[in-house]
Biopython code that builds the backbone (N, CA, C, O; Angstrom):
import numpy as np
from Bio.PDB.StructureBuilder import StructureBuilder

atoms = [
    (1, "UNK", "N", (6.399, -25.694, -11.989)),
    (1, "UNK", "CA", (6.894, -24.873, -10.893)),
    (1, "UNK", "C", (5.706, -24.469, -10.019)),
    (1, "UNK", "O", (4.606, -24.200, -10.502)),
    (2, "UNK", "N", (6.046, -24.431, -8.370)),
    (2, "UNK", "CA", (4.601, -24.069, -7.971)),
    (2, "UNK", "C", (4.698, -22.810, -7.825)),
    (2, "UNK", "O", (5.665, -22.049, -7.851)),
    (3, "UNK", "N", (3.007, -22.578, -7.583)),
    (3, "UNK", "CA", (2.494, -21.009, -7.444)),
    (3, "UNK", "C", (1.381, -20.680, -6.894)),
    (3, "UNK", "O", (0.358, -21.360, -6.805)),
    (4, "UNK", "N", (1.605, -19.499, -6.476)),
    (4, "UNK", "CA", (0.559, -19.025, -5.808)),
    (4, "UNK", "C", (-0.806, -18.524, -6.334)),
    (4, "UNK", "O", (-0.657, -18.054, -7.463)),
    (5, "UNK", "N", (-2.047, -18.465, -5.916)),
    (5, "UNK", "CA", (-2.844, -17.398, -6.300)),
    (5, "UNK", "C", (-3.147, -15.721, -5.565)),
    (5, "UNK", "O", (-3.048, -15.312, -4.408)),
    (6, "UNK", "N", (-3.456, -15.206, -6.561)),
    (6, "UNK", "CA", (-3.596, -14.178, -5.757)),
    (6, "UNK", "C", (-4.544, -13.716, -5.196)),
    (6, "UNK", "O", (-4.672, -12.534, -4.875)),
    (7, "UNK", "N", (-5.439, -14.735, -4.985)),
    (7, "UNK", "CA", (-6.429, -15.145, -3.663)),
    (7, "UNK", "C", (-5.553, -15.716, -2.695)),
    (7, "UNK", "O", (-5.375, -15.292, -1.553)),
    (8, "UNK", "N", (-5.041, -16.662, -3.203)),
    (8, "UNK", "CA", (-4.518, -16.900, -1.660)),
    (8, "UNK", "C", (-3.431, -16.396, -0.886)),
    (8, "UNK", "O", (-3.284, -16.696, 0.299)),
    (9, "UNK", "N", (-2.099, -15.082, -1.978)),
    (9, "UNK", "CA", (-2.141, -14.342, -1.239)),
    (9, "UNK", "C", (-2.670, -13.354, -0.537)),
    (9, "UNK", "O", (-1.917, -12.855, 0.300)),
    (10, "UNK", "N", (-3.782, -12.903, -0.628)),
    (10, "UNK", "CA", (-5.129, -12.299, -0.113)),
    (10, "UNK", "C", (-5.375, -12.738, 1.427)),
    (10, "UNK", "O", (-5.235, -12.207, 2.528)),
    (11, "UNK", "N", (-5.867, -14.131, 0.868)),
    (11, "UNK", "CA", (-6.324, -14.739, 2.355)),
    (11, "UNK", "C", (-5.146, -15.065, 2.983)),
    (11, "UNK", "O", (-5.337, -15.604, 4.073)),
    (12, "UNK", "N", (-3.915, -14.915, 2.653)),
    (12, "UNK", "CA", (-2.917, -15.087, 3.804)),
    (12, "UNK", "C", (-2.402, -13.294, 4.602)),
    (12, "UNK", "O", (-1.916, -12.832, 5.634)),
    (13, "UNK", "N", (-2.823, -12.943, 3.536)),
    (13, "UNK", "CA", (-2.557, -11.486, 4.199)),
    (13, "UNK", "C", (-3.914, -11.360, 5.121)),
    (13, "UNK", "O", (-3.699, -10.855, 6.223)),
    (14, "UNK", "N", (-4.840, -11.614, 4.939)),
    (14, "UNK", "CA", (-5.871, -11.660, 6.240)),
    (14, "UNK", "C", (-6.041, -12.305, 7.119)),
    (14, "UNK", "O", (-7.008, -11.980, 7.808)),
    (15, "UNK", "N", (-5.462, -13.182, 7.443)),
    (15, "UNK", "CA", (-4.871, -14.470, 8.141)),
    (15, "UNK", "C", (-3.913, -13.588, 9.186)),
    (15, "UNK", "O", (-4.244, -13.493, 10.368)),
    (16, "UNK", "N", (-3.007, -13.111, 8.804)),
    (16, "UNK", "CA", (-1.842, -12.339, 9.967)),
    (16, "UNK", "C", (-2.697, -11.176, 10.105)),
    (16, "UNK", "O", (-2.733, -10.786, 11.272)),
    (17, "UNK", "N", (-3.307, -10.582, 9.403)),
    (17, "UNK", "CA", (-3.979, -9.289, 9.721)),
    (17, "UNK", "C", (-4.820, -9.586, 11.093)),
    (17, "UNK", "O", (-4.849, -8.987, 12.168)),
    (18, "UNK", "N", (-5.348, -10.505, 10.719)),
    (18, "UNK", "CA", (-6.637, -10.911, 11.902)),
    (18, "UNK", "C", (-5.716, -11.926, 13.339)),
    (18, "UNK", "O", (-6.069, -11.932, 14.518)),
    (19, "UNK", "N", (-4.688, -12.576, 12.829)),
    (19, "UNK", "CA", (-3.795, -12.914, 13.538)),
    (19, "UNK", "C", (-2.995, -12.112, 14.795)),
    (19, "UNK", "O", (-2.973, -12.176, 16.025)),
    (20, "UNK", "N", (-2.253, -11.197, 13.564)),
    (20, "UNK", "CA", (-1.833, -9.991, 14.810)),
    (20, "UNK", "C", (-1.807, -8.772, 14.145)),
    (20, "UNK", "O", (-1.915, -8.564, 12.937)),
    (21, "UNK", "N", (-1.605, -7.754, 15.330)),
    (21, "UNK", "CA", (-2.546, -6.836, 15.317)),
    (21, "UNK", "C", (-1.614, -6.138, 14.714)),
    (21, "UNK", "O", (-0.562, -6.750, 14.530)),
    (22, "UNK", "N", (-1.696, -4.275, 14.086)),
    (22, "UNK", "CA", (-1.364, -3.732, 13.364)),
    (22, "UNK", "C", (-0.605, -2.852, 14.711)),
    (22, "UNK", "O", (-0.842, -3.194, 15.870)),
    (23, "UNK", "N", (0.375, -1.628, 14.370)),
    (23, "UNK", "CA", (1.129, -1.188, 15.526)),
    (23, "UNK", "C", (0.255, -0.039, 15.711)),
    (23, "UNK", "O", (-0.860, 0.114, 15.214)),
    (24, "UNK", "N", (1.012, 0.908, 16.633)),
    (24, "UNK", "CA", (0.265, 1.775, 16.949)),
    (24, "UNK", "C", (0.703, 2.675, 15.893)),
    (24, "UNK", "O", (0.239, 3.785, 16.155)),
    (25, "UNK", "N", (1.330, 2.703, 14.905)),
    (25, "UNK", "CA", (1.147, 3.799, 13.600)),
    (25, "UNK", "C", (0.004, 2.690, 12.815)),
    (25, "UNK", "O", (-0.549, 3.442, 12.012)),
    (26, "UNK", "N", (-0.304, 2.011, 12.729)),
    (26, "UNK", "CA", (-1.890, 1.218, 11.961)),
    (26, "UNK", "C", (-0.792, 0.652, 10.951)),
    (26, "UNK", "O", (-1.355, 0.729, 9.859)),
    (27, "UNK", "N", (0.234, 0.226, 10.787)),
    (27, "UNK", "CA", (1.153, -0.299, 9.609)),
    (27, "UNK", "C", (0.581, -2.005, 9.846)),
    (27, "UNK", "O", (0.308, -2.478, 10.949)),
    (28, "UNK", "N", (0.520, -2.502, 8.960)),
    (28, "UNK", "CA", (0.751, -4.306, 8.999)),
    (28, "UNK", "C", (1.788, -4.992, 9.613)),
    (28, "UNK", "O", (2.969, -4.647, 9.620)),
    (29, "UNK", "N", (1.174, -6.240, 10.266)),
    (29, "UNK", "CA", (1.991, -6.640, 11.028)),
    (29, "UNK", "C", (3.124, -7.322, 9.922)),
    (29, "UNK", "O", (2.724, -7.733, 8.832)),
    (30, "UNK", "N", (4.735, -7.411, 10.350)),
    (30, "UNK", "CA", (5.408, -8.386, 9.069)),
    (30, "UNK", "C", (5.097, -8.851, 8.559)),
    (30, "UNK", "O", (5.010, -8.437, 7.403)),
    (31, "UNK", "N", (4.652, -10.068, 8.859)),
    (31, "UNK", "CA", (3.934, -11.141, 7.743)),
    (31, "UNK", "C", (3.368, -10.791, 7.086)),
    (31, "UNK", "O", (3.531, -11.003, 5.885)),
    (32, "UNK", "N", (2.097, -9.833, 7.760)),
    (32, "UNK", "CA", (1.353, -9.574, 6.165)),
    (32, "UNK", "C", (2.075, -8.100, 5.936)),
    (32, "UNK", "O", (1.101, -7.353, 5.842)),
    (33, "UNK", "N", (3.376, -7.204, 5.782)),
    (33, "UNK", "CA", (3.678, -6.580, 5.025)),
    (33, "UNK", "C", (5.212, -7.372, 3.875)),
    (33, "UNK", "O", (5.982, -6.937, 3.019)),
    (34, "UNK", "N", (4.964, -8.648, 4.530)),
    (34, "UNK", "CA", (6.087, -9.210, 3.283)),
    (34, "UNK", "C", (5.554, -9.738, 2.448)),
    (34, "UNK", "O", (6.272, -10.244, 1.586)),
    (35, "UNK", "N", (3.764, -9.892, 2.284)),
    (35, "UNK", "CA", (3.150, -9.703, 1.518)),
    (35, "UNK", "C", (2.285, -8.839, 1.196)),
    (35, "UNK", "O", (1.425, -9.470, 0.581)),
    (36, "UNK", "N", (1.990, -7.749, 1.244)),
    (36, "UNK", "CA", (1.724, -6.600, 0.461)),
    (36, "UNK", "C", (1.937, -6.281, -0.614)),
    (36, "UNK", "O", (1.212, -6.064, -1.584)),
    (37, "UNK", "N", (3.540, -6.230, -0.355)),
    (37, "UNK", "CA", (4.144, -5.583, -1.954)),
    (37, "UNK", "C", (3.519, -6.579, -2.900)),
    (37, "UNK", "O", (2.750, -6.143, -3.757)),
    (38, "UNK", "N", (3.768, -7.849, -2.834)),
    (38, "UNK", "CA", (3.748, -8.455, -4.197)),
    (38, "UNK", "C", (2.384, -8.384, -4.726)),
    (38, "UNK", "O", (2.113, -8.173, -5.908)),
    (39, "UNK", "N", (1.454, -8.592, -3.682)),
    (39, "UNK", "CA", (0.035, -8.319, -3.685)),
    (39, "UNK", "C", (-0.654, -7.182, -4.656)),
    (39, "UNK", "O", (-1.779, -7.185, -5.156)),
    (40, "UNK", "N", (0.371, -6.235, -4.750)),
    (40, "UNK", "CA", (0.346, -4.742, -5.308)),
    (40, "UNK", "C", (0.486, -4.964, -6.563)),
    (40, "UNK", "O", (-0.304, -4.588, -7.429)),
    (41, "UNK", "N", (1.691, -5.706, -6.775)),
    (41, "UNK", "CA", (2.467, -5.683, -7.848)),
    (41, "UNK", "C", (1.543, -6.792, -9.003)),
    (41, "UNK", "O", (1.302, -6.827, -10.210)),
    (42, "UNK", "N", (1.234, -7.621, -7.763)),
    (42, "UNK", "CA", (0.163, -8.491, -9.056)),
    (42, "UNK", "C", (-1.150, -8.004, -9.655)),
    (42, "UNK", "O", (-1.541, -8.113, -10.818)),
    (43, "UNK", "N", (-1.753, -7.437, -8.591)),
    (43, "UNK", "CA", (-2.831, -6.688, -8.991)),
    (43, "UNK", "C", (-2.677, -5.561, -10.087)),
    (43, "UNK", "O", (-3.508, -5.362, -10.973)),
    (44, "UNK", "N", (-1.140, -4.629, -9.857)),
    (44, "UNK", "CA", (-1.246, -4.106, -10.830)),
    (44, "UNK", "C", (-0.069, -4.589, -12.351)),
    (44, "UNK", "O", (0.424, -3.744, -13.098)),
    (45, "UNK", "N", (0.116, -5.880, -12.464)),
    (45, "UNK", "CA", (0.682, -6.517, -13.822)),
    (45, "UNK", "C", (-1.044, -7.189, -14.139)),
    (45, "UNK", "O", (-1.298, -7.599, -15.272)),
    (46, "UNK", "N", (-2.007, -7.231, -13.151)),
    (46, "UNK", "CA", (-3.166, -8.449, -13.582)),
    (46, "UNK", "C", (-2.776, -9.407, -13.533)),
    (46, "UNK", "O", (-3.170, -10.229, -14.361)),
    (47, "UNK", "N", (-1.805, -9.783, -12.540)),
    (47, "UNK", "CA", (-1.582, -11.583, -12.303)),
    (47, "UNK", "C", (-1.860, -12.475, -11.780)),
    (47, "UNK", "O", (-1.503, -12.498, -10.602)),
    (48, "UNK", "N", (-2.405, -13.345, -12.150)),
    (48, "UNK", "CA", (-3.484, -14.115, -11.103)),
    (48, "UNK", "C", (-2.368, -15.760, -10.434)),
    (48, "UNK", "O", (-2.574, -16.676, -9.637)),
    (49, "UNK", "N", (-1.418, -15.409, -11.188)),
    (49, "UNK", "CA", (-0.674, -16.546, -10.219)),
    (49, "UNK", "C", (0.867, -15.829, -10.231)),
    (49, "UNK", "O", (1.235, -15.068, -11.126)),
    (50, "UNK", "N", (1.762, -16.253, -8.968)),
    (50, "UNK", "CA", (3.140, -15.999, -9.088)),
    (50, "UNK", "C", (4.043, -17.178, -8.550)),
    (50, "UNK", "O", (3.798, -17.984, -7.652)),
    (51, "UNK", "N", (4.881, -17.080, -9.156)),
    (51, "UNK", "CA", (5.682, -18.460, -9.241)),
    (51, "UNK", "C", (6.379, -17.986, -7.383)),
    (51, "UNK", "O", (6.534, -16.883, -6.858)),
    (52, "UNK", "N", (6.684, -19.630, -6.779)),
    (52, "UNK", "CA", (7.096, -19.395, -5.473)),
    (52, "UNK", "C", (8.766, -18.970, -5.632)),
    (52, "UNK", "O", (9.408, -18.564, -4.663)),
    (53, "UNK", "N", (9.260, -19.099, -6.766)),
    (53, "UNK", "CA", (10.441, -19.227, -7.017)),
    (53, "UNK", "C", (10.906, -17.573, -7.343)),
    (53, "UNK", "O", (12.075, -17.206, -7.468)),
    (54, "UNK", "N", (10.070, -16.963, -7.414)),
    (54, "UNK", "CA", (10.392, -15.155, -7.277)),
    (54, "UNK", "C", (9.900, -14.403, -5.861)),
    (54, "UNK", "O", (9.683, -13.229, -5.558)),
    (55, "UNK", "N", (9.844, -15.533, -5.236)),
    (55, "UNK", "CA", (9.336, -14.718, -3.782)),
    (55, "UNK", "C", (10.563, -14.968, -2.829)),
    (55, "UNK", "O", (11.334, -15.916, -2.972)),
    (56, "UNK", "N", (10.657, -14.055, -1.881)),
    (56, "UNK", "CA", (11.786, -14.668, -0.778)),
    (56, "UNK", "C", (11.184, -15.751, 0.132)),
    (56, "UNK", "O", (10.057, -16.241, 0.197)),
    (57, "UNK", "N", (12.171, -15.927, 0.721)),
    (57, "UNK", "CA", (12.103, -17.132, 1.643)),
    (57, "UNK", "C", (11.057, -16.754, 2.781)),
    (57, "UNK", "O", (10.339, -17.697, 3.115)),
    (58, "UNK", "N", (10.797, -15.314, 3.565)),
    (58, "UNK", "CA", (10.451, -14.720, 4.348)),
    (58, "UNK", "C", (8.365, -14.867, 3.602)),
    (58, "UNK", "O", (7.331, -15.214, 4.174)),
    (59, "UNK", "N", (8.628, -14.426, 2.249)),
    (59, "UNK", "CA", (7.302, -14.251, 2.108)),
    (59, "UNK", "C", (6.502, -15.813, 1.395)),
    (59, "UNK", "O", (5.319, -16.155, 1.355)),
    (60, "UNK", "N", (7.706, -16.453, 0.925)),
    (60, "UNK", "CA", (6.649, -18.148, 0.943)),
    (60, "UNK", "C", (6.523, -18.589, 2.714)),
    (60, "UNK", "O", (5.663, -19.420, 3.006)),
    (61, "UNK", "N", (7.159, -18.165, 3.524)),
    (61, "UNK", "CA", (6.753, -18.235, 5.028)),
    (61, "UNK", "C", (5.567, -18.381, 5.000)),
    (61, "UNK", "O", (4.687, -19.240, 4.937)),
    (62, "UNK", "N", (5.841, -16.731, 5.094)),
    (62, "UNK", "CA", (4.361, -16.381, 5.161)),
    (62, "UNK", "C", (3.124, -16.952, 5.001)),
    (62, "UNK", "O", (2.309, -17.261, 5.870)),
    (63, "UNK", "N", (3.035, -17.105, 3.353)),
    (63, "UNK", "CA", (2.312, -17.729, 2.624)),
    (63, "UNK", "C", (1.508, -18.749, 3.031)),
    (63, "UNK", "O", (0.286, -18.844, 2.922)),
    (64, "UNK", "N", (2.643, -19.838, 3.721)),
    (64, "UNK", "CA", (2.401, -21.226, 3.780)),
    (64, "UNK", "C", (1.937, -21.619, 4.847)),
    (64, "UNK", "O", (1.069, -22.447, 5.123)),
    (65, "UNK", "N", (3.044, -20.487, 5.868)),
    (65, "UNK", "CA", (2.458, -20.799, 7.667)),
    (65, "UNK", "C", (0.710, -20.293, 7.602)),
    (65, "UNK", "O", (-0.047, -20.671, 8.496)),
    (66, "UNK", "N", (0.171, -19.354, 6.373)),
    (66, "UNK", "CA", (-1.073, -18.577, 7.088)),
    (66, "UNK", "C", (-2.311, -19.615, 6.407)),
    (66, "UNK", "O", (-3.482, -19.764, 6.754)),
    (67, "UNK", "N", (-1.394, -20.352, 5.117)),
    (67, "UNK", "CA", (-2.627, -21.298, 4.317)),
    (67, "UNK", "C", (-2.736, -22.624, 4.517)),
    (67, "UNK", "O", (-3.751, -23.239, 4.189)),
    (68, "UNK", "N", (-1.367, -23.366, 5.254)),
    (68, "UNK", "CA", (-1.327, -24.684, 5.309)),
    (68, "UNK", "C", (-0.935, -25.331, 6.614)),
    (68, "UNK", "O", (-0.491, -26.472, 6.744)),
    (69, "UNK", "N", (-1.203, -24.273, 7.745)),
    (69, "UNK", "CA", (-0.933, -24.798, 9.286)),
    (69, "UNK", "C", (-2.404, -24.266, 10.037)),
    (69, "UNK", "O", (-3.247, -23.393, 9.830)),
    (70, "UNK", "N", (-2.200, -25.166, 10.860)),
    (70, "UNK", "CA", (-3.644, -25.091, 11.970)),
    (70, "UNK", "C", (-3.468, -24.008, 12.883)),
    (70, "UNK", "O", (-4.212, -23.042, 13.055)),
    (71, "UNK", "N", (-2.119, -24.358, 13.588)),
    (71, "UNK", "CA", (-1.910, -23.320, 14.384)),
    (71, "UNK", "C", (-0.751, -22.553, 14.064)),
    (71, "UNK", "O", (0.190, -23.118, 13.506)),
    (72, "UNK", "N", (-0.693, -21.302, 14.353)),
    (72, "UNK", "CA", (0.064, -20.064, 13.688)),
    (72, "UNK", "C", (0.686, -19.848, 14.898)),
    (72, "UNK", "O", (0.154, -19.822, 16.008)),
    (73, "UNK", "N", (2.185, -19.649, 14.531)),
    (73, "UNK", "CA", (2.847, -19.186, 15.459)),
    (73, "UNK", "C", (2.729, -17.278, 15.812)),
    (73, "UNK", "O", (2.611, -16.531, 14.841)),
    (74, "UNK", "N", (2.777, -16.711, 17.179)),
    (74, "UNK", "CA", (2.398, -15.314, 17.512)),
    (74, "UNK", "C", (3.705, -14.982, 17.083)),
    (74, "UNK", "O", (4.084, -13.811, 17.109)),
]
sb = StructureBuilder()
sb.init_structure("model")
sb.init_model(0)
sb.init_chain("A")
sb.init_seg("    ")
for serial, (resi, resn, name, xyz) in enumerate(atoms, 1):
    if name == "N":
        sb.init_residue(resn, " ", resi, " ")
    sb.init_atom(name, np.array(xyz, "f"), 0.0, 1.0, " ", f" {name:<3s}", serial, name[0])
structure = sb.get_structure()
């Protein structure tokens, strides 16, 4: 089954971070708050991989548009 690391959800959450910008309350832009949570959640189970098959559809998006495309849609 594939999976993620949780480096590379890391670097995909810095990817939209640096991508686009945060609002004017400083919150994360979507993308990288549909990965946050899990980000949280792995760090605090200590998980260094998560299966793509417990993530939504919205946050393997994410994932994939920020680690495996050249150009990122705004």
């Amino acid at each position: 089954m594939p999976s993620f690391t949780i480096a590379e959800i890391e670097q995909a959450i810095n990817v939209w971070r640096n991508r686009q910008a945060s609002g004017e309350d400083a919150a994360l832009c979507p993308k990288a708050r549909h990965l946050a949570d899990i980000y949280g959640e792995m760090i605090y189970a200590h998980a260094a991989t998560i299966d793509v098959s417990s993530l939504t559809a919205e946050q393997v998006d994410a994932v994939s548009t920020a680690l495996y495309q050249q150009e990122l849609p705004l």
